[in-house]
N, C-alpha and C positions, 0 to 999 in steps of 0.2 A: 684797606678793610672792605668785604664785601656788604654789598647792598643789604642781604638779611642777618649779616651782624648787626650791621648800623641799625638796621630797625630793631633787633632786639635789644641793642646798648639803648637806643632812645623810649622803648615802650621801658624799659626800666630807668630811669634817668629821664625823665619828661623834662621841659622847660616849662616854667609855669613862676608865677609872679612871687619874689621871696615876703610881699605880705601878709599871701595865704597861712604861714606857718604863724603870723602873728596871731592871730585868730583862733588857728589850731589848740597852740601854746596855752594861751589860758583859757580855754572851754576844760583840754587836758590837766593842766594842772589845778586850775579851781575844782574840778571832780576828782582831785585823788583827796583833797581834804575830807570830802562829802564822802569817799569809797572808807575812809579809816576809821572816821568818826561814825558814819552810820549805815554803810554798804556789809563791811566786812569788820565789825565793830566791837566779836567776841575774843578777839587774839588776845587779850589780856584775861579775861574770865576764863576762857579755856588753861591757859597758863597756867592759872591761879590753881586751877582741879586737879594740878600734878599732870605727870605723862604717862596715866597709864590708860588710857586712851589716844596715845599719840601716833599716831602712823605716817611716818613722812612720807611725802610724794615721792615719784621718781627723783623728778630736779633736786629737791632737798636732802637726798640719798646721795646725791652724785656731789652736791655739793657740800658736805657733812655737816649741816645744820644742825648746834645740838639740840638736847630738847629746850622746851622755851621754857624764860623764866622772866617773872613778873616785870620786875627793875627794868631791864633794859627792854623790853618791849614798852614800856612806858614811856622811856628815853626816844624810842626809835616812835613811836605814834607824836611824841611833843615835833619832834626832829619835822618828821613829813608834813607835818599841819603847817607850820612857821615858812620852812624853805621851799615848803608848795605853793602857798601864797605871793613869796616875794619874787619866787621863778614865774606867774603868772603875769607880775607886771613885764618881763620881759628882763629883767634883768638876769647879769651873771647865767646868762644859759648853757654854759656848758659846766663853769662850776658848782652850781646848784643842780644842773640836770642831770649829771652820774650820780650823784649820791641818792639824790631822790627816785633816780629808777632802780638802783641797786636794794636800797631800802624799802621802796614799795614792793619789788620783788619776793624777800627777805618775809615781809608784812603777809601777803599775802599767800606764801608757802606753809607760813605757819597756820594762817587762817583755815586752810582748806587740808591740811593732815590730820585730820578728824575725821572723814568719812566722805565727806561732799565736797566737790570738786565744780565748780561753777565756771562752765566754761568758756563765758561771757566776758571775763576778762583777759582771755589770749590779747584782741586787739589792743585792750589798755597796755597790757605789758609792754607788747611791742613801741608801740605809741612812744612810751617813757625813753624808752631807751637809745629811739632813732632819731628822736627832738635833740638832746644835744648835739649830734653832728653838724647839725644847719651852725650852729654859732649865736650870732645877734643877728635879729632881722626887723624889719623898719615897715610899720603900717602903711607910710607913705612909698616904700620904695616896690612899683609894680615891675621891676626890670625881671627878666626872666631869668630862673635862679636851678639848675640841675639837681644843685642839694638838697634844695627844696623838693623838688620832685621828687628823690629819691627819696624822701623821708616820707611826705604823702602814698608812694606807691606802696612801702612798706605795710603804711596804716591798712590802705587801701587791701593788699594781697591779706594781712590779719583779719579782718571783717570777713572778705570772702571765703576763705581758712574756718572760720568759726562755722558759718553753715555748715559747708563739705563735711567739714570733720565733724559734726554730730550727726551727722546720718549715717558716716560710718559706726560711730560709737553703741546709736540707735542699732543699727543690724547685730551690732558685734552682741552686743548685747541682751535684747531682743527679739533678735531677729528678724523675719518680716510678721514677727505677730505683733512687731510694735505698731506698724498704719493699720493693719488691717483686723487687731483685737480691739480690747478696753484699758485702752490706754490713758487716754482722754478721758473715761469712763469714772475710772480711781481718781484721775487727778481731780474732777470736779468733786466726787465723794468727799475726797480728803481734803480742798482747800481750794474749793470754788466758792465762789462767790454769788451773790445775790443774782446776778444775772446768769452768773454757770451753774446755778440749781434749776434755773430752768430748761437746760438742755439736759438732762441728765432724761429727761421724759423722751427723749427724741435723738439716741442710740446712732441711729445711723447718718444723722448729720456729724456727729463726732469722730463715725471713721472717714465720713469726706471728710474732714478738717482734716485726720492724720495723712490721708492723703494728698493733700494742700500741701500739707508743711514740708512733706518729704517732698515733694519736685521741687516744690519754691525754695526746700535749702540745695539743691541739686543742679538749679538753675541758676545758681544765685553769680557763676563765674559769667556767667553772660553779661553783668553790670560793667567790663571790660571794654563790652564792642559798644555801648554805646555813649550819646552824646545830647549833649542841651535837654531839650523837654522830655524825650525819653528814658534818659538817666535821669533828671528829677520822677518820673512817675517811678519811675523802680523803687528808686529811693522810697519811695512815698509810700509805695506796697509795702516793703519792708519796716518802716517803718509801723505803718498801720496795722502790720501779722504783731508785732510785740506788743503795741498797744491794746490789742486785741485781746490776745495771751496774760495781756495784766487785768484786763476786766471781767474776765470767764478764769481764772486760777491764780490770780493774784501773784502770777511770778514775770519778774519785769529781765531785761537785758539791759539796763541803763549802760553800764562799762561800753558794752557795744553800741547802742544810739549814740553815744556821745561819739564814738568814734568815724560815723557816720560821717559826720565833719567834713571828713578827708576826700569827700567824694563833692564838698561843695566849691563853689566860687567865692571863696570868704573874702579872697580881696575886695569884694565889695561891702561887705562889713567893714572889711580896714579901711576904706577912704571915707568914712564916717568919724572914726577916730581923730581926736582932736591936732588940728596941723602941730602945735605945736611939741607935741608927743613925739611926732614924726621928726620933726625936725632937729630934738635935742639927739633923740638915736640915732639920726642918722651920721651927726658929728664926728663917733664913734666908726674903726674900718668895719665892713660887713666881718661877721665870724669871731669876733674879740671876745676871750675871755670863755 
């Protein structure tokens, strides 16, 4: 195998500590409870209004989703509350983790065939779906784990994904009157907040802002080449643009911050976790179950 396969087999397949996913796992799964019950929380009232408002997405087109109906959307939100919980302690990860990505999938198809499409939870989806592969993984065991890596890269490559891809969506849509009109302009109008009433006076700090957000989602593949303090500060930019975005227009990307995750050193969160945690999983082959 040549030298720049190997490198790209390895930049996709990292080695990296199989505690990190422990970490991962329940930040991930304790937020799909919080995404059901009060992210994405109208699947069932919508339901309830009949379909004739219903417009399935692509995916849910391709997948012949029918329309929803109350009963089993209730069935399926009890489902992902319960088996989200117990998939966070670490347990049964791969037979709790298909069903709960398939159903959160499912979950949140129907939520957003109504008109608004929230793009924030690409990363989650993804998230869901690549955690089962790892198997069981042990807070205490820092050995370096490929499966791991390839399920973090995955998270990793979604997050990135999410920028890129709204600034295409931004053009497609918009065009380039979306940095450079009042874009910003409306949204404080319509649903800013105490602090984004007071830019509303001061116009052209609002197109620097659209112009912020468009390089900063454009740049955002660069979070790739780097490493230690510098990939913390990205992060940290990143993180502080949504925070930002929540106190001037009150719209958050929580799905995506939590996914954030994936870009940290969590094994050191795991060696805080209680030895004896570690030690009962570990009993257990890596991947069981």
């Amino acid at each position: 195998m040549s030298a720049p396969v190997r490198s790209v087999e390895r930049w996709f397949f990292p080695l990296v500590p199989n505690s990190r996913i422990v970490v991962l796992r329940a930040a991930v799964y304790l937020f799909v409870v919080v995404d059901v019950l009060v992210m994405v929380n109208d699947v069932v009232p919508k339901a309830a209004a009949g379909d004739e408002f219903f417009q399935p997405v692509l995916l849910a087109r391709l997948l012949a989703l029918p329309a929803p109906a109350e009963g089993p959307l209730e069935a399926l939100r009890a489902f992902l509350v319960v088996a989200a919980l117990v998939a966070a302690t670490g347990r049964l990860p791969r037979l709790l983790g298909w069903p709960i990505a398939a159903g959160h999938l499912v979950w949140v198809l129907y939520g957003m065939s109504y008109g608004k499409v929230d793009h924030d939870h690409l990363a989650l989806v993804v998230a869901l779906f690549v955690l089962p592969t790892v198997g069981r993984s042990h807070p205490h065991d820092h050995r370096a784990d490929e499966r791991a890596g390839w399920a973090l890269r995955c998270v990793q490559i979604a997050v990135v994904a999410t920028y890129t891809l709204s600034v295409w969506a931004k053009v497609r849509y918009g065009g380039w009157d979306w940095p450079s009109g009042a874009t910003l302009l409306w949204a404080v109008e319509r649903r800013g907040t105490f602090l984004g009433e007071h830019l509303v006076h001061v116009p052209e700090l609002l197109v620097v802002a659209q112009w912020v957000t468009v390089v900063a989602e454009l740049a955002a593949p660069l979070v790739f080449v780097l490493r230690g303090r510098a990939l913390g500060l990205a992060a940290g930019f990143y993180l502080g643009f949504h925070l930002t975005t929540y106190a001037v227009i009150s719209i958050h990307f929580l799905p995506l911050v939590v996914c954030w995750l994936a870009f940290a050193p969590l094994e050191k969160v795991a060696q805080r976790w209680p030895q004896s945690v570690g030690s009962r999983q570990a009993a257990e082959p890596p991947g069981s179950r």
